[in-house]
PLY file of the C-alpha trace (Angstrom):
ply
format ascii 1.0
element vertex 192
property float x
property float y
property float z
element edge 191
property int vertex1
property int vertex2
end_header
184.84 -111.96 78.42
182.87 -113.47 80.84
179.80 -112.17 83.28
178.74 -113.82 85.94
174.79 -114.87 85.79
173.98 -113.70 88.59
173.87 -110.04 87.01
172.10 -111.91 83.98
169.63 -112.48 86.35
169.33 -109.04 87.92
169.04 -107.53 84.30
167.27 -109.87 82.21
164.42 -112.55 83.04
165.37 -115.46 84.44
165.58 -117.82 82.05
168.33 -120.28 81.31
169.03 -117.60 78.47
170.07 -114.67 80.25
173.60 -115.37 79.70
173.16 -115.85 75.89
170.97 -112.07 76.09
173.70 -110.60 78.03
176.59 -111.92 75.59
174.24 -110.66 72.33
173.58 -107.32 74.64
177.23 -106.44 74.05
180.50 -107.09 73.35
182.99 -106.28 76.40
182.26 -105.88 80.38
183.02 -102.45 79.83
180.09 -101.81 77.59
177.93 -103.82 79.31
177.92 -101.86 82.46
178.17 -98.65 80.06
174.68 -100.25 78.05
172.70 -101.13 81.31
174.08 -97.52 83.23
171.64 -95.93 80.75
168.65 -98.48 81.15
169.00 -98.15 84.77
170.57 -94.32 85.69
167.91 -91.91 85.85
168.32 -90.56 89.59
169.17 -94.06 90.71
172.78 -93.29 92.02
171.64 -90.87 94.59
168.50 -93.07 95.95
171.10 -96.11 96.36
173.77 -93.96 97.98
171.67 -92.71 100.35
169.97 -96.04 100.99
173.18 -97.97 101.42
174.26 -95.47 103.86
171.44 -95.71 105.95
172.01 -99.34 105.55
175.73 -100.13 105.86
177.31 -97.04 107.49
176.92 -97.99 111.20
179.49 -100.07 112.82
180.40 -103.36 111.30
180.58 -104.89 114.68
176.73 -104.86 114.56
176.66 -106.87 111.24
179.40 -109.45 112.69
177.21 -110.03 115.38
175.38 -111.84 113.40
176.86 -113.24 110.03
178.82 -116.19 109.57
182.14 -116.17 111.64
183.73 -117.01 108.35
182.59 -115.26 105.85
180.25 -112.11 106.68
178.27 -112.61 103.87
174.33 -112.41 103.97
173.25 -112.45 100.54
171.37 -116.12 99.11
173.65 -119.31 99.25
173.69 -122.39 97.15
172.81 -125.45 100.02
173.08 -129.12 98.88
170.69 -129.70 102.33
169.12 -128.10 104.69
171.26 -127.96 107.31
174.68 -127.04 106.47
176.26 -124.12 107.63
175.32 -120.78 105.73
179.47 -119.78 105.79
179.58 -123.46 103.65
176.23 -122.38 101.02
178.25 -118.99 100.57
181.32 -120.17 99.78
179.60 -122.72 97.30
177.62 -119.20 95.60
181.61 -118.20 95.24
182.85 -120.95 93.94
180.14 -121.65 91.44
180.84 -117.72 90.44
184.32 -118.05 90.41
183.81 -120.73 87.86
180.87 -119.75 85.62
182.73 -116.71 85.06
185.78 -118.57 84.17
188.37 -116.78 86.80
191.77 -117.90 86.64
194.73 -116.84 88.91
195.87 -113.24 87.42
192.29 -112.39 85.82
191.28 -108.67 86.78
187.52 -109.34 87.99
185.15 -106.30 88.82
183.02 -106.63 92.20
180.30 -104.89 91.97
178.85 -104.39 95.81
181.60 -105.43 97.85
180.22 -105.56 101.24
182.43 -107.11 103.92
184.95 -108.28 101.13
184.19 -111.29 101.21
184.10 -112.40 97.38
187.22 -110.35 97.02
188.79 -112.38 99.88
187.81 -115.52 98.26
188.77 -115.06 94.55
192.16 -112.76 95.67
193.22 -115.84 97.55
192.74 -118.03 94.06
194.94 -115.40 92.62
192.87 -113.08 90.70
192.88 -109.30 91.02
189.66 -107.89 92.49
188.55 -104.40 92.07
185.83 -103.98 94.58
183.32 -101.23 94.65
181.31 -100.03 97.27
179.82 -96.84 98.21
179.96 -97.71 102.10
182.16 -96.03 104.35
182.18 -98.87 106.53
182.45 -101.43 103.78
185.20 -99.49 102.12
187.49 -99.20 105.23
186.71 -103.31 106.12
187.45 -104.10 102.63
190.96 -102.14 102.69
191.93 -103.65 106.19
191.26 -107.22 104.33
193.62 -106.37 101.64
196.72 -105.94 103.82
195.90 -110.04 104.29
198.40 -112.48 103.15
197.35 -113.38 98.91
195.37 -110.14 98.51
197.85 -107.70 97.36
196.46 -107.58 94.01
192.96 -106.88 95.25
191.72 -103.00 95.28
188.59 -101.83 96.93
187.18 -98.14 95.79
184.67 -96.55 96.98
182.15 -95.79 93.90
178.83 -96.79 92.72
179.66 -98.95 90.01
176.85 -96.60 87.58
179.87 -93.99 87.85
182.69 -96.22 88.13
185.04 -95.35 85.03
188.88 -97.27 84.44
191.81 -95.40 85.30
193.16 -94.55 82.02
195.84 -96.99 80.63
194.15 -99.89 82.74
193.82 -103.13 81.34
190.30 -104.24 80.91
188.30 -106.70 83.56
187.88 -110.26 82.43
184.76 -110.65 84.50
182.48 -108.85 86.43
180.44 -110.36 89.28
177.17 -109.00 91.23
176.82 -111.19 94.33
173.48 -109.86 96.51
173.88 -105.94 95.39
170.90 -105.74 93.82
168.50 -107.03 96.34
169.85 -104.41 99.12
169.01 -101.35 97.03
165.47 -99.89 97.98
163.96 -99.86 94.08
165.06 -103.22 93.26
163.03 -103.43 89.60
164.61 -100.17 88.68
167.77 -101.25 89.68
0 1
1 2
2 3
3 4
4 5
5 6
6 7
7 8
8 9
9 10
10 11
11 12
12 13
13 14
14 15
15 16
16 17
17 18
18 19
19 20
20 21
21 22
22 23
23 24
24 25
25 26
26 27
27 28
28 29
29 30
30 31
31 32
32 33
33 34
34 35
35 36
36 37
37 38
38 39
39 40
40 41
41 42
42 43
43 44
44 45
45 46
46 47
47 48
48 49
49 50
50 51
51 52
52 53
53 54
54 55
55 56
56 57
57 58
58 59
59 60
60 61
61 62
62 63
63 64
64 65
65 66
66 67
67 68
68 69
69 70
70 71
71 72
72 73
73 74
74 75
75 76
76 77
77 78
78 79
79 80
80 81
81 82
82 83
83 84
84 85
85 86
86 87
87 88
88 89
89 90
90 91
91 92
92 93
93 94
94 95
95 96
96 97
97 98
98 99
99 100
100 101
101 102
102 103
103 104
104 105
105 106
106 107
107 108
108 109
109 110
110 111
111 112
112 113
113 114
114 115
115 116
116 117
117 118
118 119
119 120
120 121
121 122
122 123
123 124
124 125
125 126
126 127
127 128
128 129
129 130
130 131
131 132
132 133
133 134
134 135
135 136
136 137
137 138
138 139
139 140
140 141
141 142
142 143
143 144
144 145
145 146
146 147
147 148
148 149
149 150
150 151
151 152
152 153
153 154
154 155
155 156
156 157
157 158
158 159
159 160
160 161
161 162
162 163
163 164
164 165
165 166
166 167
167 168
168 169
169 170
170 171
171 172
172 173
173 174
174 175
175 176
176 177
177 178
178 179
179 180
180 181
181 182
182 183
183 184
184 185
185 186
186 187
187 188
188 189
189 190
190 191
């Protein structure tokens, strides 16, 4: 299985080891997220619901105002200078993902914080199958709207925090999970 290090770095210091902790941590995605839902639960899923509603649920038109024309992503970027485009540092921060995690076309990948869709967007159009959690109204129905796009049909969005999100029974198992700018949105980032 694979784990993107970006959530190494959310969970663990940020060392060039966090990867190697996460992998020791445990043994599938699925008991990873169980493993850090107890470090990190204690009243945590109400605080961020409420926060990210306060936060995402007013019209999206506001946000595209604003973001990349591209993209409509505003977490961090990886920039090779500074000034290329931010739509061209985000796509880089998917790629680089995309790869560390080692997604292939027909890999079922876990988004954790979906936002405007737009690692879903990127990764479904490589081929992989993107379940996409958010716990945004607004979020939720721009995510769904991208998934009637051409190459997305195998991409899901579901609107959950991903401390409660549980498989549908009989479901295969993700082969990576990424965490793409979640964590800094939520109010009690250290807790988180």
């Amino acid at each position: 299985w694979a784990i993107c290090d970006t959530v190494c770095f959310h969970l663990f210091d940020r060392t060039p080891f966090a990867w190697e902790k996460a992998r020791a941590w445990s043994t599938s995605p699925r008991e990873f997220v169980k493993r850090a839902g107890f470090v990190m639960m204690a009243g945590q899923v109400g605080r961020d619901k409420k926060w990210i509603k306060s936060h995402y649920d007013i019209e999206r038109d506001f946000f595209f105002l604003w973001l990349d024309g591209k993209i409509h992503a505003y977490s961090h970027g990886f920039f090779e200078d500074d000034n290329e485009p931010l739509e061209v540092g985000i796509e880089r921060k998917f790629r680089y993902a995309y790869n560390a995690c080692g997604i292939q076309p027909g890999h079922r990948v876990l988004d954790i914080g979906g936002g405007w869709g737009s690692f879903m967007q990127f990764a479904g159009e490589q081929g992989a199958h993107v379940t996409s959690l958010t716990i945004s109204d607004e979020s939720e129905r721009t995510m769904r709207e991208l998934i009637r796009s051409p190459g997305l049909t195998g991409c899901e969005a579901v609107k959950e925090h991903f401390l409660e999100y549980r498989l549908p029974r009989n479901a295969e198992p993700f082969d990576a999970i990424v965490n793409l700018g979640v964590t800094e949105h939520l109010p009690d980032y250290r807790r988180t």
